[in-house]
C-alpha positions as CSV (number, residue, x, y, z in Angstrom):
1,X,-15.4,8.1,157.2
2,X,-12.1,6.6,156.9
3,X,-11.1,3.3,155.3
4,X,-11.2,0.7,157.9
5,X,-14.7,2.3,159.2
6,X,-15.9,2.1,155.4
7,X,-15.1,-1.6,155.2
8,X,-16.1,-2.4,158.6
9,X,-19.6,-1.2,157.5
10,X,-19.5,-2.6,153.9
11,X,-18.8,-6.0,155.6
12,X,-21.4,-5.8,158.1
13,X,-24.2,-4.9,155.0
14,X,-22.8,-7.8,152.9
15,X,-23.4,-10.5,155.7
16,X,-26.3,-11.8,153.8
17,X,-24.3,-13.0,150.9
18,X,-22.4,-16.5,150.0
19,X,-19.3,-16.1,152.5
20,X,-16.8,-16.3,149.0
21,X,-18.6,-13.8,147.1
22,X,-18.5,-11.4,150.6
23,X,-14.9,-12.2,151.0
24,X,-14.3,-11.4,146.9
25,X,-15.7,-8.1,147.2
26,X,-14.0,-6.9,150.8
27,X,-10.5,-8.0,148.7
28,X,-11.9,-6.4,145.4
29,X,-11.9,-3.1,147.1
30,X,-9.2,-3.7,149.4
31,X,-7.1,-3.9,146.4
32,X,-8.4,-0.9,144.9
33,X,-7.7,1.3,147.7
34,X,-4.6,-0.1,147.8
35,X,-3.9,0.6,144.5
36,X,-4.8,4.2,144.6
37,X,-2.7,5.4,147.4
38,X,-2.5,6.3,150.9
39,X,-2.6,9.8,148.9
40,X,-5.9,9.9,147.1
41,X,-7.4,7.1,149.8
42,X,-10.2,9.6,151.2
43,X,-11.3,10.6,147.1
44,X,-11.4,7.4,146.2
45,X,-13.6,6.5,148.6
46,X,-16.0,9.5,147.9
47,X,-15.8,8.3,144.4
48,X,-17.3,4.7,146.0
49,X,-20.1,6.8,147.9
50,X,-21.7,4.8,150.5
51,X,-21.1,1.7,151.8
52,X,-24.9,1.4,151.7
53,X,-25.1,2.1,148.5
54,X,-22.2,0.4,146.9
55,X,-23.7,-2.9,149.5
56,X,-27.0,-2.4,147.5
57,X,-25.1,-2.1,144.0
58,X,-23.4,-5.3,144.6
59,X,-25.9,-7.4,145.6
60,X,-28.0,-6.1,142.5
61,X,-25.5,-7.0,140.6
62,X,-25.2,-10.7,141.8
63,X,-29.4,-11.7,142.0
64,X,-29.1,-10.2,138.4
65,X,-25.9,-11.9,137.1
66,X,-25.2,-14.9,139.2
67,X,-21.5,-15.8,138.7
68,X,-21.1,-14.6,134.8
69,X,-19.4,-11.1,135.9
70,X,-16.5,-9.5,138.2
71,X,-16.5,-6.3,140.9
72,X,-15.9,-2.5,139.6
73,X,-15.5,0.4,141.2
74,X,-19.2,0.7,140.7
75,X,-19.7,-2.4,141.8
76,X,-20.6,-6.0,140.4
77,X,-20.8,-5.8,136.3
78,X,-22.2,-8.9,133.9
79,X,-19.4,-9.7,131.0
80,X,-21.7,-8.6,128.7
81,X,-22.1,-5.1,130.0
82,X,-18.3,-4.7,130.7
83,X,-17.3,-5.8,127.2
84,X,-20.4,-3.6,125.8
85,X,-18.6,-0.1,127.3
86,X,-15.6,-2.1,126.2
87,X,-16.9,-1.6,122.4
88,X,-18.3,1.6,122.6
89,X,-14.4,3.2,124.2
90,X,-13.3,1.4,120.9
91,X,-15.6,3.0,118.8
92,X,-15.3,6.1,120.4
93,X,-11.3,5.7,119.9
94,X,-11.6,4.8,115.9
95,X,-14.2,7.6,115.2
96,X,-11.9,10.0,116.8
97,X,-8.9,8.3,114.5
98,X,-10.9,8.8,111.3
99,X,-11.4,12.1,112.3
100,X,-7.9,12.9,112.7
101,X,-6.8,10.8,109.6
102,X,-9.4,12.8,107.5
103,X,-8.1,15.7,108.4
104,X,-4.7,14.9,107.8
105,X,-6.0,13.0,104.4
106,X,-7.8,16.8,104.0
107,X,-4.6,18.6,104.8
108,X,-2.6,16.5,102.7
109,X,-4.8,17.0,98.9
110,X,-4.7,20.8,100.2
111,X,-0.7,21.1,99.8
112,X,-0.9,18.5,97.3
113,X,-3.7,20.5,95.0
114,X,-1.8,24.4,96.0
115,X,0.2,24.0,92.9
116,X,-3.0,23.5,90.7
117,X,-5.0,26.2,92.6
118,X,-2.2,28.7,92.3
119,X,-2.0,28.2,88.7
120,X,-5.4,28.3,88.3
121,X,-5.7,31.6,90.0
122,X,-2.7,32.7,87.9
123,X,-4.6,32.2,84.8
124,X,-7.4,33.8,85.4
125,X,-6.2,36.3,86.5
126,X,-3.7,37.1,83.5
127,X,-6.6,36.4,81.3
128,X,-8.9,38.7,83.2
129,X,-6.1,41.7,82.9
130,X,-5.3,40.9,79.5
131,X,-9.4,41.2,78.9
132,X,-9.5,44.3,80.9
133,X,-6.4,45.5,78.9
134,X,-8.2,44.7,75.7
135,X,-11.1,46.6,76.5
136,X,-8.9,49.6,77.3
137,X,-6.9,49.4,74.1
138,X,-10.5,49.2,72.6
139,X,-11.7,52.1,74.3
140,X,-8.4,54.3,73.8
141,X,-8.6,53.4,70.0
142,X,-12.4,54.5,70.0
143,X,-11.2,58.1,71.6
144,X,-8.2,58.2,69.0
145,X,-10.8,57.9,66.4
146,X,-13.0,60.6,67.9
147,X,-10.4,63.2,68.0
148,X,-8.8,62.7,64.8
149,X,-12.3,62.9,63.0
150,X,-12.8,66.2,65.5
151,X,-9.6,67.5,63.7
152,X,-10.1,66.6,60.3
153,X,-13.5,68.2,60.4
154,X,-12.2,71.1,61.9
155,X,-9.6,71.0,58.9
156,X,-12.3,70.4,55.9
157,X,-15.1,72.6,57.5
158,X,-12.1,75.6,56.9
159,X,-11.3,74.7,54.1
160,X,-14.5,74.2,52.4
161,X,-15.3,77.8,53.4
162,X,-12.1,79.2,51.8
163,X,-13.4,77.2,49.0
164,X,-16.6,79.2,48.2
165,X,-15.6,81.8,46.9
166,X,-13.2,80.3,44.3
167,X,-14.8,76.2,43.9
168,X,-18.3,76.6,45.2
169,X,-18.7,73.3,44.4
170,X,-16.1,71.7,45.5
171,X,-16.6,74.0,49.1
172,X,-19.7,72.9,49.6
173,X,-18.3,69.3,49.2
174,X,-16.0,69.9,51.6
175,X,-18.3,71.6,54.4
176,X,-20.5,68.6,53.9
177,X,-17.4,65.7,54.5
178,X,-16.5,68.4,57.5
179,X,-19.9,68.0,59.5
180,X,-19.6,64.0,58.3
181,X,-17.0,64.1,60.4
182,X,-17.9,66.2,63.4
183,X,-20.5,64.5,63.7
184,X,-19.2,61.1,63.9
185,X,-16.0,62.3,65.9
186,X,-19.0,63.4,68.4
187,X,-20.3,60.4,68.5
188,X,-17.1,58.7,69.3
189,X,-16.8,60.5,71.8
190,X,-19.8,59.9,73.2
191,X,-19.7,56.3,73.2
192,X,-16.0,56.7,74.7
193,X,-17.5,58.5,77.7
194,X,-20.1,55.9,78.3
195,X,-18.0,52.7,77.9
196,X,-15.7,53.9,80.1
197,X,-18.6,55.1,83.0
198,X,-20.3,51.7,82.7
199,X,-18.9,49.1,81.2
200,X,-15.5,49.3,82.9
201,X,-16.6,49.8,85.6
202,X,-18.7,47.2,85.4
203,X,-16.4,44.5,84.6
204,X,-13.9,45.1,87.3
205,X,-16.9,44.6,90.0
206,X,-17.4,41.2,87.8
207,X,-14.0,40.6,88.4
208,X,-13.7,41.4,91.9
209,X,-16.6,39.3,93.0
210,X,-14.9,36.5,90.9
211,X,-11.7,36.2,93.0
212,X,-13.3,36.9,96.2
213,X,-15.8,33.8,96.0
214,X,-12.3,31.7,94.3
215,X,-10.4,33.0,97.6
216,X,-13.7,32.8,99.7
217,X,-13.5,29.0,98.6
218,X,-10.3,28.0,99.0
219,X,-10.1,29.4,102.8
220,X,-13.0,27.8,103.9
221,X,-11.4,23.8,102.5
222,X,-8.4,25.1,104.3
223,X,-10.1,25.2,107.3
């Protein structure tokens, strides 16, 4: 259907209407079409659908609204339907603004707060090598401690038995300070190997998982 046949009929269906409110709606989409173009003529029309049905849409709208609205593309339209899509477009428009200006607002306390953040994760982490460094000072002295009381009972325990034949006394004195110190150079030991198969490890998982929920953090308020 082509335009003069679609007006032809929406005339003919709106002859039961007040002659001015016919003749306002025939220039009403007159106008329109005229507006849109020779060019996109046949879509607008589509976009009308039938004259029937726009005929039936705008005498709807006139037993419903009298003479308190205007013709749309849709057909006739109240005042106070119009200017309620009017409000909710402007709604729709300031809640996509606020959205935009909190991000932005978002974006902005992220760049601002980056120096506090970085300094934040610069301290803990210095403090959590210098702990970890610490605890391996600690554990190193421990071992030092072990292997000089290995050697000094190594020393006495020799020379309390060169000692028992001349100072039986004083060789049995020095056996006796010898396995003192074995056996507390053993148990350095000991406790160096075990600190150093649990705890350490131990405190670099606790570490680890620290900065990975601090990093975890800060990349999902980035985004």
């Amino acid at each position: 259907m082509n335009r003069l046949e679609f007006m032809q009929k929406l005339e003919s269906l709106l002859s039961d209407i007040s002659q001015g409110e016919k003749e306002e709606a025939l220039q009403y989409y007159n106008d329109y079409l005229n507006d849109a173009g020779v060019e996109n003529e046949q879509e607008v029309l589509e976009s009308l659908g039938t004259p029937e049905r726009l005929a039936q849409t705008i005498k709807e709208g006139l037993n419903d609204n009298g003479n308190v609205g205007e013709f749309t593309e849709t057909g006739y339209k109240d005042y106070f339907e119009q200017n309620e899509q009017k409000q909710e477009v402007i709604k729709k428009k300031e809640k996509k603004s606020m959205s935009g200006g909190m991000i932005a607002l978002i974006v902005i306390l992220c760049i601002l707060a980056s120096p506090l953040l970085i300094s934040i994760t610069t301290g803990i982490f210095g403090a959590g090598v210098g702990i970890l460094v610490g605890i391996l000072g600690f554990f190193i002295g421990i071992a030092v401690a072990g292997i000089i009381l290995f050697i000094t009972a190594v020393v006495l325990l020799v020379s309390g038995f060169g000692q028992l034949f001349y100072l039986p006394l004083a060789g049995v004195c020095l056996i006796g300070a010898g396995l003192l110190a074995g056996g507390l150079s053993l148990f350095f030991i000991w406790l160096t190997v075990w600190l150093c198969a649990t705890v350490i490890p131990w405190f670099i998982r606790v570490l680890a998982d620290l900065f990975s929920k601090l990093f975890r953090r800060r990349g999902g308020e980035s985004a």
